[in-house]
PASEBA-1860 file (N, C-alpha, C; in nm, 3 decimals):
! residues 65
1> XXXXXXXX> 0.958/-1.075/-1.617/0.821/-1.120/-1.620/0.729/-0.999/-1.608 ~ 0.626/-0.988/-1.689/0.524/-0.869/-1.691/0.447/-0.874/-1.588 ~ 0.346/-0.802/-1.492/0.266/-0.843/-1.404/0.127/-0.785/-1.512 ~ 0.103/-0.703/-1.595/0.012/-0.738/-1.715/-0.081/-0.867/-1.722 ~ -0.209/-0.836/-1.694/-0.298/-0.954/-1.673/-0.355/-1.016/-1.837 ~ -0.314/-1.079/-1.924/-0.343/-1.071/-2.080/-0.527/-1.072/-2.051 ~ -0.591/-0.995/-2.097/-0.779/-0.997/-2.075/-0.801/-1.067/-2.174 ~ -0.927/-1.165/-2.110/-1.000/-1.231/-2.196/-1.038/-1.233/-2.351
9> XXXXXXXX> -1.058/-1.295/-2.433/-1.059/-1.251/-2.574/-1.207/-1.326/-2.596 ~ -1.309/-1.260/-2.669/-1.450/-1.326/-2.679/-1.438/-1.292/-2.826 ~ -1.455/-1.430/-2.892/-1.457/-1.442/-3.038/-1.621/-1.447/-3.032 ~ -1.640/-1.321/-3.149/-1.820/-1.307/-3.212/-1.835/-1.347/-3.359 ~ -1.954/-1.396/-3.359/-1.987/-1.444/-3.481/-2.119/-1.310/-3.532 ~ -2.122/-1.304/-3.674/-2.213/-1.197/-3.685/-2.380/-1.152/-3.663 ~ -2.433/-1.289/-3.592/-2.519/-1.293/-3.543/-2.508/-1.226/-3.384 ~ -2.385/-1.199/-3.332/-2.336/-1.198/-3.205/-2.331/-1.048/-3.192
17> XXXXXXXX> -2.358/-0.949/-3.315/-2.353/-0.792/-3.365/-2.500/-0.734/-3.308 ~ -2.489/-0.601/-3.249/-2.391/-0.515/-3.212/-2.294/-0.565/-3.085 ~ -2.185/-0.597/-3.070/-2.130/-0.604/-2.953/-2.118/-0.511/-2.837 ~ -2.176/-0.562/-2.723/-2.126/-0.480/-2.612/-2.085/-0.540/-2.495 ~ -1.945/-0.476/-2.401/-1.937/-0.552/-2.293/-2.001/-0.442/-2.130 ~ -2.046/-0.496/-2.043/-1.983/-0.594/-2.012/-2.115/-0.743/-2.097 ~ -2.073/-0.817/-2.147/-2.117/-0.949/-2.245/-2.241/-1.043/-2.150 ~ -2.326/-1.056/-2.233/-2.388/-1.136/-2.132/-2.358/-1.291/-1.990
25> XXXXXXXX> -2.250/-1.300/-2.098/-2.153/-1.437/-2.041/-2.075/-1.361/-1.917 ~ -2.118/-1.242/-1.842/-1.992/-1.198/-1.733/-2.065/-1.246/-1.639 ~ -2.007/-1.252/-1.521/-2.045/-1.231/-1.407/-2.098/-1.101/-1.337 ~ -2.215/-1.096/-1.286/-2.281/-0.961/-1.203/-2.189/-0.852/-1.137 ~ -2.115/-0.918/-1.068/-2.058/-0.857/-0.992/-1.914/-0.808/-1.049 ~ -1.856/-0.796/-1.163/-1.807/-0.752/-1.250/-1.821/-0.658/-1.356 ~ -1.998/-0.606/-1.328/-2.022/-0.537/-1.461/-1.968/-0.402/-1.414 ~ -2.002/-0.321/-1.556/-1.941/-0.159/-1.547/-2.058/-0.093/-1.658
33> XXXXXXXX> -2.063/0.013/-1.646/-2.153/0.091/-1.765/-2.139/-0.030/-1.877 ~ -2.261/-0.017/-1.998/-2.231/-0.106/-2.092/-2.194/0.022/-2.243 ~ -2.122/-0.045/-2.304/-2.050/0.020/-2.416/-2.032/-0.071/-2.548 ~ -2.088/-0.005/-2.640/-2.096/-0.116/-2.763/-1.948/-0.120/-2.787 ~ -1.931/-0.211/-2.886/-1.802/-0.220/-2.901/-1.770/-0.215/-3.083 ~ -1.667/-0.180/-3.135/-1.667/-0.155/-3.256/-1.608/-0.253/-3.340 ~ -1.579/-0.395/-3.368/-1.543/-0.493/-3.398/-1.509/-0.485/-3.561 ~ -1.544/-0.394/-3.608/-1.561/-0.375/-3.740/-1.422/-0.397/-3.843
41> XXXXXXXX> -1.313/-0.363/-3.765/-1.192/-0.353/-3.838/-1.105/-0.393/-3.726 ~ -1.165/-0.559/-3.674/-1.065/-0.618/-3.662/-1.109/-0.638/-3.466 ~ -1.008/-0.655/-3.422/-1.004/-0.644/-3.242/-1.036/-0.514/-3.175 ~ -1.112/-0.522/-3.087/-1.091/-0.413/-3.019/-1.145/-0.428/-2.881 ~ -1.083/-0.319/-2.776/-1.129/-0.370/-2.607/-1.205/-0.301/-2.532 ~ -1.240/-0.338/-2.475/-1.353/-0.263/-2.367/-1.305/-0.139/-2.314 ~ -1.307/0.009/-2.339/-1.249/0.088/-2.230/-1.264/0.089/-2.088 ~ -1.372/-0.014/-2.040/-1.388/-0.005/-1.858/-1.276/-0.125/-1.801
49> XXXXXXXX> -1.280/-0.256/-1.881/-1.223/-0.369/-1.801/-1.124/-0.446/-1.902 ~ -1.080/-0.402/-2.049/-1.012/-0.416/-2.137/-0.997/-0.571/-2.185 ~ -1.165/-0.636/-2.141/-1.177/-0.737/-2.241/-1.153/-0.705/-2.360 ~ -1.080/-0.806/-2.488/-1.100/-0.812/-2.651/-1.223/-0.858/-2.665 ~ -1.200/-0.762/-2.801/-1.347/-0.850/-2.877/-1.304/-0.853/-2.994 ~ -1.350/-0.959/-3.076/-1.321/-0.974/-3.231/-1.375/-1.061/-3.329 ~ -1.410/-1.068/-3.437/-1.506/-1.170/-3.525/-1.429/-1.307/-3.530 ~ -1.515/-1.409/-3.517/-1.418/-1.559/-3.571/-1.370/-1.536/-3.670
57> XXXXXXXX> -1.289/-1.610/-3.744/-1.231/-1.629/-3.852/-1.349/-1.687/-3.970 ~ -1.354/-1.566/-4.054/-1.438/-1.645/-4.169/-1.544/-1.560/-4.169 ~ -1.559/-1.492/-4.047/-1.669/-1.397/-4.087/-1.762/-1.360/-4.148 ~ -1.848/-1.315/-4.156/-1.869/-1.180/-4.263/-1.956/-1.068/-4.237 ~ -1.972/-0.949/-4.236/-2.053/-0.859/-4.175/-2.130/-0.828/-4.307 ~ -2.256/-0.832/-4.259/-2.322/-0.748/-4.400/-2.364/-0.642/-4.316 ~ -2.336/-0.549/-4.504/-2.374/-0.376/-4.458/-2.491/-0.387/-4.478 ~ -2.514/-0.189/-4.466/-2.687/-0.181/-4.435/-2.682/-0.079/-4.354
65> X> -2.848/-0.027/-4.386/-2.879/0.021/-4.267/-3.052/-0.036/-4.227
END
């Protein structure tokens, strides 16, 4: 058995862009520096508290600047 805690996974929709955690949905007393997050190609986790983050299924990002 792993003692590995599996972290939360917060599915974003592209209105939900730029991502950063700690997410507005945390609790206070949990936060850490905030850090955007790069969702762009796929999953990716928080380096402070190693929430996922990742687009729903169906997506779509429009480019731009």
């Amino acid at each position: 058995m792993s003692d590995l805690k599996e972290m939360p996974l917060v599915e974003l929709s592209a209105k939900d862009l730029p991502a950063f955690c700690p997410n507005p949905k945390m609790q206070r007393w949990s936060t850490h520096p905030r850090v955007f997050i790069d969702v762009t190609h796929g999953e990716a986790r928080c380096p402070y508290c190693g929430t996922r983050y990742k687009l729903k299924d169906g997506e779509v990002l429009k480019g731009g600047h």
